[in-house]
matplotlib code that plots the C-alpha trace (Angstrom):
import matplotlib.pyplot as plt

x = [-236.7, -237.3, -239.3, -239.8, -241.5, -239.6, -242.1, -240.8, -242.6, -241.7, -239.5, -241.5, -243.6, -240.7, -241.7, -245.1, -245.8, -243.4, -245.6, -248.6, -247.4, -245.8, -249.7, -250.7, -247.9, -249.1, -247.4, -246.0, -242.0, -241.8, -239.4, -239.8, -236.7, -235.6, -232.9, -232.3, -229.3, -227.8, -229.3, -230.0, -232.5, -231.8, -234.6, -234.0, -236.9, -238.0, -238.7, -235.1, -234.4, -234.6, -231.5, -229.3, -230.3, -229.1, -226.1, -225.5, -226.1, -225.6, -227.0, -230.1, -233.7, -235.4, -238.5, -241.9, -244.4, -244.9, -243.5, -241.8, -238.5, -235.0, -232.6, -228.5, -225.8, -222.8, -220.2, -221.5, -225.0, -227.8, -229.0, -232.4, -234.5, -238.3, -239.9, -241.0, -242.8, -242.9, -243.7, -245.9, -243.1, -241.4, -238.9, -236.9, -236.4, -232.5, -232.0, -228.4, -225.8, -224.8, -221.5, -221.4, -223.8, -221.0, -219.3, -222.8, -224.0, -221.3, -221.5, -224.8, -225.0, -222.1, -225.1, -227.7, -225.3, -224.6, -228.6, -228.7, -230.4, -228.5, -229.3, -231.8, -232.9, -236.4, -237.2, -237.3, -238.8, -241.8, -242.1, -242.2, -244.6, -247.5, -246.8, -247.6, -250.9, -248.9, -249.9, -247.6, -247.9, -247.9, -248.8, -251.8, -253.0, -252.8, -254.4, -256.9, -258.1, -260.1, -258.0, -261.2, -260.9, -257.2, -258.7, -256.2, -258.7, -258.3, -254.1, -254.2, -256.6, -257.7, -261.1, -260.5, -257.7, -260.0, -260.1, -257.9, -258.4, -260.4, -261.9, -265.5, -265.4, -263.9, -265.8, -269.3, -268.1, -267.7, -270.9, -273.3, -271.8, -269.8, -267.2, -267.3, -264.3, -262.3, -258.1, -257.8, -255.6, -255.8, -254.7, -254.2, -254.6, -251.6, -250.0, -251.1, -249.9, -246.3, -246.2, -247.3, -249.1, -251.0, -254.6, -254.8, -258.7, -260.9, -263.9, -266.8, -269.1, -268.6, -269.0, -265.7, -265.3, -262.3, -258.5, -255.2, -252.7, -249.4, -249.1, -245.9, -244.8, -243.6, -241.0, -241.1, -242.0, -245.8, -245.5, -248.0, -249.1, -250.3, -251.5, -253.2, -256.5, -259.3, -262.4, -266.1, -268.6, -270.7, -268.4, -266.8, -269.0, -267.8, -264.9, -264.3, -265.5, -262.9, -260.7, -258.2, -257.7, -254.5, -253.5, -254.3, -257.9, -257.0, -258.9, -257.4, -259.0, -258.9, -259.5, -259.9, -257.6, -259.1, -258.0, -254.5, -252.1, -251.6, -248.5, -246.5, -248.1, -245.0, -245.5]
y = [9.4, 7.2, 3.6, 4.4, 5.8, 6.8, 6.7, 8.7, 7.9, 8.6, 5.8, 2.1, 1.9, 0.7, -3.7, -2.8, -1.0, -3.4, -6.8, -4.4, -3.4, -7.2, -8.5, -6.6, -7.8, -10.6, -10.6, -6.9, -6.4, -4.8, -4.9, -3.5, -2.2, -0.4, 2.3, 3.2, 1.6, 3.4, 6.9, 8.9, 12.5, 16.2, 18.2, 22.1, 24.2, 27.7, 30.9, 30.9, 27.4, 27.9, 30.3, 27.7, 25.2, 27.5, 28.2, 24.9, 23.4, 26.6, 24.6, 23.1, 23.4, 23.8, 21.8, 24.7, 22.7, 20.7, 16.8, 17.6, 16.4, 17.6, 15.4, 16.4, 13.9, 12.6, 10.4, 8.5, 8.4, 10.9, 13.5, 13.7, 17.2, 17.0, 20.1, 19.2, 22.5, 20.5, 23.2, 26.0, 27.6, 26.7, 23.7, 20.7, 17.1, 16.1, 11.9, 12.0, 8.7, 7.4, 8.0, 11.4, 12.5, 13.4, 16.2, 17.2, 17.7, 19.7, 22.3, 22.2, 23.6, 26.5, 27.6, 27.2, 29.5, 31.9, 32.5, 32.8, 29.3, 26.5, 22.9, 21.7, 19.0, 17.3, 18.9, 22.5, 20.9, 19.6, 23.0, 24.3, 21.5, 22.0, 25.9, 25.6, 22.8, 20.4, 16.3, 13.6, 10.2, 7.6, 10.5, 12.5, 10.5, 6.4, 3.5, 3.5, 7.2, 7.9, 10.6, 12.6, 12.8, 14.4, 17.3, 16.3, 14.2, 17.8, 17.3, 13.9, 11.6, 12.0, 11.2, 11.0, 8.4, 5.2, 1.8, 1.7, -0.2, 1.2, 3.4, 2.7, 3.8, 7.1, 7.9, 6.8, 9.6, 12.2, 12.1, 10.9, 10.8, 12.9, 12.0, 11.4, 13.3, 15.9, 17.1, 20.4, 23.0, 24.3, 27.1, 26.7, 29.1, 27.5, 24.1, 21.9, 20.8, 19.5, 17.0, 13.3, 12.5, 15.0, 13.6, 13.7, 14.7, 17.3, 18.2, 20.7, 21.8, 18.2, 15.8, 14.3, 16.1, 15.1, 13.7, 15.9, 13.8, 16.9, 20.0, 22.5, 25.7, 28.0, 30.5, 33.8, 37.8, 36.5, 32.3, 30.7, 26.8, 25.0, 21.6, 19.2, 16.9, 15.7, 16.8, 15.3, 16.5, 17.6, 20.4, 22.1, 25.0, 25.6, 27.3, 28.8, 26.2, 23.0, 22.1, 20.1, 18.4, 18.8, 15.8, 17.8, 18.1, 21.7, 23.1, 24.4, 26.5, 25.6, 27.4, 25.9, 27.5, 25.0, 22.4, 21.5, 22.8, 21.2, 22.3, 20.2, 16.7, 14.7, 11.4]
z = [2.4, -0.5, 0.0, 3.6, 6.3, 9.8, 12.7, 15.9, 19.5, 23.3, 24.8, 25.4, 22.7, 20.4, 20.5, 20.8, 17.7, 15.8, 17.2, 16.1, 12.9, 11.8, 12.6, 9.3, 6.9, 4.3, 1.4, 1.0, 0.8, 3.7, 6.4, 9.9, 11.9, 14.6, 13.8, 17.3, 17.4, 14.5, 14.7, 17.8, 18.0, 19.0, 18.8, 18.0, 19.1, 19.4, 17.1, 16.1, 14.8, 11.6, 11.9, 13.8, 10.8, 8.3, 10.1, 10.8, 7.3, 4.8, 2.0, 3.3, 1.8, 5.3, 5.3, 5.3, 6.5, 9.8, 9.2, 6.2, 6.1, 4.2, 4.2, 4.4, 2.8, 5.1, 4.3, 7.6, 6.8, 6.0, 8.5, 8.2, 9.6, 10.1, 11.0, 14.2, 16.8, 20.4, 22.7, 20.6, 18.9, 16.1, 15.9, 14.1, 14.9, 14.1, 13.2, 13.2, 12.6, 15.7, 14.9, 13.8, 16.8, 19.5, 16.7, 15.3, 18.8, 19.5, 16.5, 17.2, 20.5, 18.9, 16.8, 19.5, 21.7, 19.0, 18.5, 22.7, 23.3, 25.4, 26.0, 28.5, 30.0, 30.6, 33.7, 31.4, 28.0, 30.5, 31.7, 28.3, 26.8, 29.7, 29.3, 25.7, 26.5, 24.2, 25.7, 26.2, 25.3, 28.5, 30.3, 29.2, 26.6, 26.5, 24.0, 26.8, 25.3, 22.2, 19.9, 20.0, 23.8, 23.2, 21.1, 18.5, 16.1, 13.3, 13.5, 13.8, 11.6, 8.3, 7.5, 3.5, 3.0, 3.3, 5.8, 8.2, 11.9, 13.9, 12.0, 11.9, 16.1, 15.3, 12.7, 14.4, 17.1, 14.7, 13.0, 15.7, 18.9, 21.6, 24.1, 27.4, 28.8, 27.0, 27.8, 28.4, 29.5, 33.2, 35.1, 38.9, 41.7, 43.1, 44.0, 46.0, 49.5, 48.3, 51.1, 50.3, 47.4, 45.7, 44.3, 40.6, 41.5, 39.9, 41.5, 41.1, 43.6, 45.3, 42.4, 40.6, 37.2, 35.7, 36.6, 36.6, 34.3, 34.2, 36.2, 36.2, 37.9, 35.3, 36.8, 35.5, 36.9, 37.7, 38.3, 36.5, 37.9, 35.0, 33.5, 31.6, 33.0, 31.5, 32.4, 32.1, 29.4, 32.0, 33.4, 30.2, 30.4, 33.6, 33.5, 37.0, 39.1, 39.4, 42.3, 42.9, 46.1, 47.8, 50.1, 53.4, 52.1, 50.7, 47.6, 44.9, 42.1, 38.9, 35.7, 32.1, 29.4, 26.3, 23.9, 24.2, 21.5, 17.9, 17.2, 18.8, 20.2, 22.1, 21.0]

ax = plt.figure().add_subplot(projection="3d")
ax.plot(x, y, z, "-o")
ax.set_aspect("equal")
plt.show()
């Protein structure tokens, strides 16, 4: 992608970031667009994407490393591959044409099905991202949270590439300071009363120690309930003692698993 730079984000943020962005422009010959209307995404994941890619696109140079992009010529347009891992396992981001998608989509799921995958929808690619501990932007992380409260800060900042806004707080935090709350992985002893609205509480011995932000069932021989919250400095150590409050007043155990995943932040 010559001359430019293709920034990918979870539905919403779109006018936001370009306002943000257009704030910083002065004099550089730059211009800001969005391509939405003109390219649409698929995103191919799990240990045998690679396979479908190279079935799909004989020729292509898969990219190695983790957003790098390869780019394959149409007559329509460019399709343009980013390694992309969403849910722990290996995966590729497709930015087709908009009017190619409705053919590519097609062969593609031939060589999804040929590999035994299928398409899925975002009820199963939740279950898969809190399975894996991967966070979700505009739902377990916000502009409200500091990136080192995500447990991303080693995937996603780079302390050696100069000024940039904002930086003078994150940095302060990495040498001399800690944060209050950290997101972490979870592993229920089971779900919560189902009826009403479930408290987003956690709790240990009494005191509030954190807040639930995503919690799945994953199906499977032994059912797993899982999820992501953060949790308060004060209780990290203490791996076996949360709860989270069901509406009818009903405790539920809690374990910590860790950090969440970097290999595959959705936002």
């Amino acid at each position: 992608m010559k001359d430019e730079i293709l920034l990918d984000f979870e539905k919403g943020y779109t006018q936001t970031i370009m306002q943000r962005l257009q704030q910083y422009l002065v004099s550089e010959d730059v211009e800001i667009v969005d391509p939405s209307e003109i390219y649409t995404l698929f995103s191919l994941q799990g240990p045998k994407s690679p396979q479908v890619l190279k079935n799909l696109f004989p020729d292509i140079v898969v990219p190695e490393k983790t957003w790098h992009f390869s780019e394959v010529d149409n007559d329509d347009g460019a399709v343009y591959i980013c390694r992309r891992p969403r849910f722990g396992s290996d995966g590729f981001d497709l930015f087709v044409p908009e009017s190619i998608q409705e053919g590519l989509r097609l062969q593609l799921m031939a060589a999804v099905e040929l590999q035994g995958g299928s398409e899925v929808g975002q009820l199963a690619s939740d279950l898969a991202r809190i399975q894996a501990g991967v966070p979700k932007m505009g739902v377990d992380m916000t502009s409200a949270n500091l990136v080192q409260e995500t447990g991303l800060a080693s995937s996603m900042i780079s302390f050696q590439k100069g000024c940039y806004i904002g930086q003078e707080v994150i940095s302060r935090i990495r040498t001399v300071g800690k944060v209050n709350k950290s997101l972490c992985r979870l592993s229920l002893e089971s779900l919560p009363s189902s009826s009403g609205e479930m408290s987003a509480v956690l709790t240990a011995d009494g005191k509030e120690a954190g807040t639930l932000t995503s919690l799945a069932k994953i199906p499977g021989q032994n059912t797993q309930i899982m999820g992501l919250g953060y949790v308060k400095r004060a209780f990290l150590e203490d791996f076996d003692s949360l709860c989270l409050i069901g509406n009818e007043g009903n405790p539920v155990k809690a374990r910590i698993l860790g950090q969440p995943s970097t290999t595959g932040i959705n936002g």
